[in-house]
C-alpha positions in Angstrom: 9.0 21.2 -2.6 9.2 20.8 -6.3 5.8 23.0 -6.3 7.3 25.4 -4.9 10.4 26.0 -7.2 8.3 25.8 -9.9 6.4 28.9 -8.6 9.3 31.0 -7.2 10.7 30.2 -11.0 7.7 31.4 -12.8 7.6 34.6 -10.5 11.3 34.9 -11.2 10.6 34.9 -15.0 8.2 37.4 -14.8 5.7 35.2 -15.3 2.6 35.0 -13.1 2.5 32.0 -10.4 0.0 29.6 -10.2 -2.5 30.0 -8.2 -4.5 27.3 -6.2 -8.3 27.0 -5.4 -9.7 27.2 -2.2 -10.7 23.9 -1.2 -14.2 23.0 -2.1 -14.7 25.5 -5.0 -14.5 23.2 -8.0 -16.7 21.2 -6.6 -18.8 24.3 -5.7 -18.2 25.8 -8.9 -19.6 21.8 -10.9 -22.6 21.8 -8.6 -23.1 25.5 -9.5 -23.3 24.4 -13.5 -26.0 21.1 -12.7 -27.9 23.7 -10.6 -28.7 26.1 -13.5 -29.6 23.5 -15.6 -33.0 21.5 -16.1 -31.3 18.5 -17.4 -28.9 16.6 -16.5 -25.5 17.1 -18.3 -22.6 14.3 -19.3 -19.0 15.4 -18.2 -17.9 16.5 -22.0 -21.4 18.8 -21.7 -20.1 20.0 -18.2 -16.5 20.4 -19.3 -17.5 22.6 -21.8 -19.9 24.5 -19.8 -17.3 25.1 -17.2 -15.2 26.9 -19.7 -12.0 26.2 -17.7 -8.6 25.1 -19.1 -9.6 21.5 -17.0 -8.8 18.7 -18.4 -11.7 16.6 -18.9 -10.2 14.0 -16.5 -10.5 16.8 -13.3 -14.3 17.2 -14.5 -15.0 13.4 -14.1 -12.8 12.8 -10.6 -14.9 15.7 -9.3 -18.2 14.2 -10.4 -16.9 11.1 -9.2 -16.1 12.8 -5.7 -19.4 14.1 -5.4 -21.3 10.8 -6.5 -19.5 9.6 -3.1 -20.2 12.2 -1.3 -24.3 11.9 -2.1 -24.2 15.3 -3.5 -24.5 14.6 -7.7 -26.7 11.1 -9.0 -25.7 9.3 -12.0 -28.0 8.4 -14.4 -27.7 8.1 -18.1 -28.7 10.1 -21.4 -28.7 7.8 -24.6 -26.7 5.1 -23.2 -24.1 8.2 -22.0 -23.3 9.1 -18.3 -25.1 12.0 -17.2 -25.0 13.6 -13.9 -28.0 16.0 -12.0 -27.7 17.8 -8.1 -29.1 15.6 -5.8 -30.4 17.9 -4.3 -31.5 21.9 -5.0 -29.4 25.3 -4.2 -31.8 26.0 -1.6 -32.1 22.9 0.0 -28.3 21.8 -0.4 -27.8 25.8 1.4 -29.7 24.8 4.4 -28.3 21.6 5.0 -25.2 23.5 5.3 -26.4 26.0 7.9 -28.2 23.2 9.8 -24.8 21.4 9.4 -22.9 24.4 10.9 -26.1 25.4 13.6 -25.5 21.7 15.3 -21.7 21.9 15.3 -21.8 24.8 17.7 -21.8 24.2 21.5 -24.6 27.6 21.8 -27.3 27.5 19.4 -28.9 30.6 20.2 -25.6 32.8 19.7 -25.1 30.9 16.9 -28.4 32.3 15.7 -28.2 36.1 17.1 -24.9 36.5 15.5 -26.5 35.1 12.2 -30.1 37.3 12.4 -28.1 40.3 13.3 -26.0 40.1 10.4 -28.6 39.9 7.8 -28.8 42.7 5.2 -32.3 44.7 5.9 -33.9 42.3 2.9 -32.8 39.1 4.0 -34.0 39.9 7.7 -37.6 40.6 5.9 -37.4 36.9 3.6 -36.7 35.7 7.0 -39.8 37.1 8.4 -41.7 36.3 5.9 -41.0 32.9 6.2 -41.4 32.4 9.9 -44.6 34.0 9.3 -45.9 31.7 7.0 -44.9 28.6 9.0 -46.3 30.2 12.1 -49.6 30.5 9.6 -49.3 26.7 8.8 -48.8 25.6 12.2 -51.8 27.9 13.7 -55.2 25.3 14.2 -57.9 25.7 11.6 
């Protein structure tokens, strides 16, 4: 409730209301910064990467979150906490769809509506790929 006068205030005022993320994209957006680099990064490293006006408390409850959830490891650079994905884009991506695939009471809907929503390119990686594990699977 107090949230909410404190919004209807700063509209009132002229001034712009705070707006909320969606739930999931800091985390998102941290996982987005470990992705694109080699190396792990401490939370002042990431804090500054990020570039937002966090405070550098948010940036370590986050990592925190997502040590727990078994998406980030902890390890350590010079004695300093460091944090790296546990896992890649790509791979993290499909553990998602998977996730999403086995939640759904008909599979092979599930997968029509998917396949017939892909841009022409994607529809061709697609290909590509099926092709090449149909090539692996084939006898020698």
């Amino acid at each position: 409730m107090a949230q909410r006068r404190i919004d209807r205030t700063n509209a009132e005022l002229g001034g712009a209301a705070p707006t909320r993320r969606a739930a999931g994209e800091l985390e998102a957006e941290v996982l987005g910064a470990l992705w694109a680099q080699s190396l792990p990064l401490t939370p002042i490293q990431l804090h500054t990467t990020l570039g937002h006006d966090l405070a550098y408390n948010t940036v370590h409850t986050i990592l925190t979150r997502l040590c727990d959830k078994g998406l980030v490891v902890r390890t350590s650079i010079d004695g300093r906490p460091a944090y790296a994905p546990a896992q890649g884009a790509a791979e993290w991506a499909a553990g998602q769809m998977r996730a999403v695939l086995e939640r759904g009471a008909d599979r092979a809907a599930i997968l029509h509506r998917f396949v017939s929503s892909l841009s022409p390119a994607d529809e061709q990686a697609l290909r590509a790929v099926l092709q090449e594990d149909d090539a692996e699977d084939a006898p020698a």
